[in-house]
C-alpha positions in Angstrom: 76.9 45.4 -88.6 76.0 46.3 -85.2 72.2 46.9 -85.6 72.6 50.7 -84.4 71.7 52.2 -81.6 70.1 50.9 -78.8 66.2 51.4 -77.8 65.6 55.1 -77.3 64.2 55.8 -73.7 63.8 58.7 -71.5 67.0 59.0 -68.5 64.8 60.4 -66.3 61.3 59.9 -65.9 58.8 60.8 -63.3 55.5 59.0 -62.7 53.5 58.0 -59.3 55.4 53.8 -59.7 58.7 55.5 -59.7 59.9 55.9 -63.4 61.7 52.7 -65.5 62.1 49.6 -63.8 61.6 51.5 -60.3 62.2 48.9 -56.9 61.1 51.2 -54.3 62.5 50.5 -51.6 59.1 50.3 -49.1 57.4 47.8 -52.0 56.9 45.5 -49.1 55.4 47.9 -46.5 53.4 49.6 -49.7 51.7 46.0 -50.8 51.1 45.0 -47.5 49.2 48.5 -46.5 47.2 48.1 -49.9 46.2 44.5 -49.5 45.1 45.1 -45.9 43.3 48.3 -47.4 41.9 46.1 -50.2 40.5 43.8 -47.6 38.6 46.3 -44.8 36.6 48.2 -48.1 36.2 44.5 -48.9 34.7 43.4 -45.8 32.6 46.3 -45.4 30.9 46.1 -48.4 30.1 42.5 -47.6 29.0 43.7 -44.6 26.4 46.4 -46.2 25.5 44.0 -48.3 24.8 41.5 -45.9 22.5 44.1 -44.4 20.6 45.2 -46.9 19.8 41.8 -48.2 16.5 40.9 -48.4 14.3 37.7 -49.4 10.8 37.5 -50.6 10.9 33.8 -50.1 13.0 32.2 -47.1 14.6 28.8 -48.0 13.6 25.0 -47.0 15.0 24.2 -43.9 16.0 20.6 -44.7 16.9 21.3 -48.6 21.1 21.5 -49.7 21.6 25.1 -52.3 25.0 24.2 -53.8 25.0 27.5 -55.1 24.2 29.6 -51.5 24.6 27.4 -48.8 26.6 29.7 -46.8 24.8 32.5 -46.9 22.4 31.8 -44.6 25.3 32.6 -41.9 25.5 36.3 -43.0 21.8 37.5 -43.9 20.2 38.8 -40.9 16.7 38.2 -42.2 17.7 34.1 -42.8 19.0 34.2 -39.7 16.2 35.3 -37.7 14.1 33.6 -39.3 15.6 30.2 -38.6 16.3 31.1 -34.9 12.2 31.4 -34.7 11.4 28.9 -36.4 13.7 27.0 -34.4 12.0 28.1 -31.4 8.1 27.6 -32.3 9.8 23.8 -32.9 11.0 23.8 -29.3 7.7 25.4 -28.3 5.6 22.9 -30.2 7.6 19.8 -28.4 6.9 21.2 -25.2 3.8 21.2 -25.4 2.8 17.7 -27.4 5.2 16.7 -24.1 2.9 18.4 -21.6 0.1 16.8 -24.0 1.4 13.7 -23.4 2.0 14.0 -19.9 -1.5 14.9 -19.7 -3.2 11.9 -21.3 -0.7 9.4 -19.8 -2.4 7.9 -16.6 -0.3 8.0 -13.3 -0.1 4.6 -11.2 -0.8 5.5 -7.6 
């Protein structure tokens, strides 16, 4: 009546995790070291990426992408391109201002 023997398992066991129901005792020091690992290779992937990216067609300035909007912060191509076409905006002001200036008659 006893069901026999327990589950057969290897005593001793070597493997790279530490063998059966292995606590070593640096887990915290070893997860920490591969999560801060995971995340450099992460963000320098992101960051090659990011580099490499390119786009045939910028987007609308004044249009919302639900599916993209934040990477117009990372792409150095976006980014350039919005800084002048930020400034040929400025540029354009200026000078309907000085137009304006121009046309507007001074009282003596």
């Amino acid at each position: 009546m006893g069901g026999g023997r327990k589950i057969p398992y290897p005593k001793h066991v070597w493997s790279p995790a530490g063998g059966w129901y292995a606590q070593p005792a640096n887990w915290k020091r070893n997860t920490a070291f591969f999560t801060f690992l995971t995340f450099c290779l992460t963000a320098w992937a992101w960051k090659i990426s990011a580099e490499n990216e390119f786009h045939h067609r910028m987007p609308d300035p004044n249009q919302f992408y639900p599916k993209g909007v934040a990477f117009r912060s990372w792409t150095k191509q976006i980014i350039e391109y919005e800084k002048a076409q930020k400034a040929l905006k400025e540029k354009e002001a200026a000078q309907k201002a000085a137009q304006a200036a121009k046309e507007t008659p001074r009282e003596a």
